[in-house]
Every structure is written in C-alpha cells, then in structure tokens.
N, C-alpha and C positions, 0 to 999 in steps of 0.2 A: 255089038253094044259095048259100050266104053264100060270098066270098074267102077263103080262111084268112089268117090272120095270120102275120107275119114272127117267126121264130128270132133271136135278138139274143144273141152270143156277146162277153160283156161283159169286159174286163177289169179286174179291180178293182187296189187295192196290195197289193203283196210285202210290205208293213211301213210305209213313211210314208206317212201317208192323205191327202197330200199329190199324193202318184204317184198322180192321176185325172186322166181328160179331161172336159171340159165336155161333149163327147158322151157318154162313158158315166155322168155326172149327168143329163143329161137322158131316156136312154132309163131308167136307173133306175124316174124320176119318172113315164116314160109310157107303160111294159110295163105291160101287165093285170094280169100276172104276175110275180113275181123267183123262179126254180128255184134254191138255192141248196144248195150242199154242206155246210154248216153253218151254218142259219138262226139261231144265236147271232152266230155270227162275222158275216154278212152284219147282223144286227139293229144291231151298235156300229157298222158304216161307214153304215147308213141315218142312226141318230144321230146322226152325228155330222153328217152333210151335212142333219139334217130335212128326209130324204125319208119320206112315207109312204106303204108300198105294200105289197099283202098279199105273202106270202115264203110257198114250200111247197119241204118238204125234195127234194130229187134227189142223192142219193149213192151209193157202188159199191154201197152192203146193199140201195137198194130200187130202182135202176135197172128193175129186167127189170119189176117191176110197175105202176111209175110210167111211164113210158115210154109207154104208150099211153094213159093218159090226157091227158097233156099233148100226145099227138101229135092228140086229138080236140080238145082247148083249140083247138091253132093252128088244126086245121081248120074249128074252129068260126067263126073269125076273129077269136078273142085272141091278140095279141101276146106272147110269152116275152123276159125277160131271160136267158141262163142263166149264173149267176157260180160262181166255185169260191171255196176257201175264201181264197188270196191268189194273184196274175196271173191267168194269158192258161188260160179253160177249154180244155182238151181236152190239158193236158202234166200225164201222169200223174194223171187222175181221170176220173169215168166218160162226161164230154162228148160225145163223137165217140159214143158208142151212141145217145144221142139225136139227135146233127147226121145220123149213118147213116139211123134212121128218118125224118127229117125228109125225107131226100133222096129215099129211096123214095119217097115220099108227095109229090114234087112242092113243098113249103114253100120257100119263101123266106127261103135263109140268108144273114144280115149278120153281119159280124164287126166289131168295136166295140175296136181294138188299144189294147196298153197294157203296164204293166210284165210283166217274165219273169223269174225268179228267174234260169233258164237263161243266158238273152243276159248280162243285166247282170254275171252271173259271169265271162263267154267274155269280155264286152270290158273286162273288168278285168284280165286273167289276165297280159297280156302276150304269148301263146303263139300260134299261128298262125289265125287266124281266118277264113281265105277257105274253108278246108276245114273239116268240125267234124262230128260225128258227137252225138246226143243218144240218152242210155242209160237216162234215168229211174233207178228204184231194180234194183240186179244183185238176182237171185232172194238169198235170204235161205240156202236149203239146196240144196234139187232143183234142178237144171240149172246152178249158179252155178260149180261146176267145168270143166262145159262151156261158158259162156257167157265166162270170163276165158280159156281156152285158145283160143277163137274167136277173141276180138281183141289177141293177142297180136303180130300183123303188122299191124291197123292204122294205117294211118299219121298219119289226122285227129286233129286235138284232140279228146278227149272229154268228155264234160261228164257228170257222175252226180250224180245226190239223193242225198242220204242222213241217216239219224235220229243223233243225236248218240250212240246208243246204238251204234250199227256203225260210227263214221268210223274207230276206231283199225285194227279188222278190216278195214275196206275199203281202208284204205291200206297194212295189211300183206300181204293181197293180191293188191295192183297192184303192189307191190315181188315179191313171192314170182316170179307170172307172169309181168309183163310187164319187171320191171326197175326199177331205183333212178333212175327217170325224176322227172323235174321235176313238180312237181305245184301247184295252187295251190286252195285251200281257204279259200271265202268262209262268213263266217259269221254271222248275225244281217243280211244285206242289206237296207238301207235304212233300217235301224233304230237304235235309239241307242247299242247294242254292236257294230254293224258290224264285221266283221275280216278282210283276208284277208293270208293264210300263205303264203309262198311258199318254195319250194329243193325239195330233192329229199324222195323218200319219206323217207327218214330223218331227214333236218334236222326236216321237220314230224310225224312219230313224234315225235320227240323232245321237239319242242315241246309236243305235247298231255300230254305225260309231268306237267307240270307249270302248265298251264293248263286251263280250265274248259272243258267238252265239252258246252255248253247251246247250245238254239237251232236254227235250221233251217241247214243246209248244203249246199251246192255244191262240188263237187269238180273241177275243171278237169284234165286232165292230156295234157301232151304225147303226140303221136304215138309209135308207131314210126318211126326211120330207117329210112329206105330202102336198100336196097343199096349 
C-alpha cells in the first residue's frame, strides 16, 4: 500500500497578488492537485504566477460529494493544494470539512500561512487586539436575533464578513443591540480602493449615506465595557 500524500492548506491573496509566499508558489507548482473554491478565480492567480497545474472545483455546493474522492486522491499518494477563493482556507468556506476527514483518515495536514482578510482588518482597526473574537458572516434571518442578543456582553473586539449588500443592516444592528460602539469598516483590502471607516456606528452610517457600498468587507468593532 502506497503512503498517502500530504493536505496543503494553502493560502492565497485577499486582493494584491502580490500578498504570496514563495512557499505557497511552490507547493502550487508541486501539488498533484490545486482543490479550489472558484477554479476561475484560482485560474488568474495561476496566470498570472505561470503556474500549470490541473485545478478541480471543492466548494460549500459539492463538498459532501467531493470530499471522498479527494480523500482517496491523498490516500492514494497525491498530494492536495486546498485554496479558497482570496486568504487563509478554512475562515468561512468549506475547508475544515475536508481537513476533518483528512484527520480521521490519518493524512498529513500542512498549513501553507498567508494573508487574512480577518487579521489585517483587526490590526488596522486600532481597537484591542490581544483579545478578539471572529464571527464570520451573522445569520442573515433565523437565529440573527439570537445570536446579536448573545454577544451583547462581549467584551472582545469583534470582527464580522460582510456583502456590501447587508453592511448598512449590519451596522444598524450592532447600534440597535449592542450600542453606538466604535466600529471600523475595512473595505476593498489590499486592493486599489482600499478604505477603512472609523468612529462610531453612526458616524459611519452616516458616511455610507453618501459613499459607495461595493466590494468585500470587514467589520471590526469594539468590545463591551466591562463593569
């Protein structure tokens, strides 16, 4: 019986395709395999770097099917890339289901670091960053009631995703539940609209009133005080 091949948890750029490491160009180059979340979006960074290497889609639609095949790939003894569509796989997309099965199965997981949409927001923000809570995207309808009365006592910075299409919603909110807290709102990171918004929920309400709501976002926001 053949070794199996190692799991390569690659991370690619947030936006400047600048933001790579020489290591994850090279495992790129030397994966059997690249798993990617949007094998268009992964096709311009191979381009752009002329890497050629076969790419097969792995995202949240075909996970549960996909998942054992590739989990027979590594045991066969092909090596996996697995990239998301921009950072570090496994923050907010289907990653960790396949790093899960990889584990059961004994595989040999490497992680390949690099940019975070997350971090680079958190240490741009200003705001407390020794402590820090990450919340991905807040449910959209069902449980999002319950999930903003949850962390209403929070005390950590938090950091949220969000689609251009819900930042106003989400800021009104985080105003509504938790309070006219400081907040800071990155926007287009690392790319050539880059912005972030700083002052309270209101200040930057206000601001979007009148500015353009394109582009992928990060939402930073102060703790609760503490007693």
């Amino acid at each position: 019986m053949s070794e199996s091949g190692t799991l390569y948890i690659v991370a690619t750029p947030i936006g400047n395709l600048e933001d790579i490491t020489f290591r994850a160009l090279r495992i790129l180059k030397e994966a059997g395999v690249i798993a990617a979340e949007d094998t268009r979006v992964t096709g311009r960074l191979l381009k752009h770097y002329e890497i050629d290497n076969s790419l097969t889609s792995y995202h949240d639609h075909n996970k549960e099917h996909k998942t054992p095949d590739l989990i027979q790939q590594l045991k066969s003894g092909k090596s996996i890339a697995l990239v998301t569509d921009a950072g570090t796989p496994g923050i907010s997309d289907p990653a960790f289901y396949l790093v899960r099965e990889a584990i059961r199965e004994d595989i040999r997981i490497v992680p390949i670091p690099g940019p975070s949409a997350a971090i680079s927001a958190l240490i741009t923000s200003g705001l407390p960053t020794d402590r820090w809570v990450f919340e991905g995207f807040l449910p959209r309808k069902k449980g999002r009631h319950t999930r903003l009365t949850e962390m209403q006592t929070e005390e950590r910075t938090i950091v949220i995703y969000e689609s251009p299409y819900r930042v106003e919603r989400t800021l009104n909110d985080i105003k509504e539940y938790w309070g006219d807290r400081q907040v800071v709102v990155g926007r287009e990171i690392t790319k050539k609209f880059e912005e972030f918004v700083r002052g309270t929920c209101t200040e930057v309400i206000e601001y979007y009133k009148s500015h353009p709501l394109k582009g992928e976002f990060v939402i930073v926001v102060a703790g609760a005080e503490s007693d």
